[in-house]
ZAMARGU-4260 file (C-alpha; in steps of 0.2 Angstrom, whole numbers, plus 5000, padded with zeros to 4 digits):
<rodrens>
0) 5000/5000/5000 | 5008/5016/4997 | 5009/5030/5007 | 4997/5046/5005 | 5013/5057/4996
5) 5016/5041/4983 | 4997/5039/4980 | 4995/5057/4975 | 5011/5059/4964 | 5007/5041/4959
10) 5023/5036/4961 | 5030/5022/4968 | 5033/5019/4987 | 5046/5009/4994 | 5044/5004/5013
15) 5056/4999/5026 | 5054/4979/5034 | 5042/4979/5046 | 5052/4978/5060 | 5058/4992/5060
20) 5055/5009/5070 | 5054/5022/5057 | 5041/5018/5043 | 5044/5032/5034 | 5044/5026/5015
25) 5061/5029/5004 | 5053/5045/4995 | 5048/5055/5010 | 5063/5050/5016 | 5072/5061/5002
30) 5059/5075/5001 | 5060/5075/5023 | 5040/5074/5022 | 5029/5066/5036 | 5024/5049/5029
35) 5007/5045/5033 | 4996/5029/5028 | 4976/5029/5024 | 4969/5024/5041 | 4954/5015/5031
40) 4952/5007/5016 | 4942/5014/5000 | 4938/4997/4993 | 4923/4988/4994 | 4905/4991/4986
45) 4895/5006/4985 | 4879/5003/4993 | 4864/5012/4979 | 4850/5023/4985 | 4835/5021/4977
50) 4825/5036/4971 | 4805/5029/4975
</rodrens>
């Protein structure tokens, strides 16, 4: 899953192991950005309304 910087420049996001501290991905890294991750995901399906 890439990071909200990488999803918006649409570019790809490299991150660190798991197990370690720092979770900041390689291009916020370089830019010195905060790197933060959606908290919920989008996916799934739309529920319709209907119009009675």
């Amino acid at each position: 899953m890439a990071c909200l910087f990488c999803r918006a420049r649409k570019i790809g996001c490299i991150r660190p192991p798991e197990n370690e501290p720092d979770q900041t991905c390689n291009q916020c890294l370089r830019r010195k950005l905060t790197c933060g991750y959606p908290t919920e995901s989008r996916r799934g399906y739309h529920t319709r309304t209907t119009n009675s």
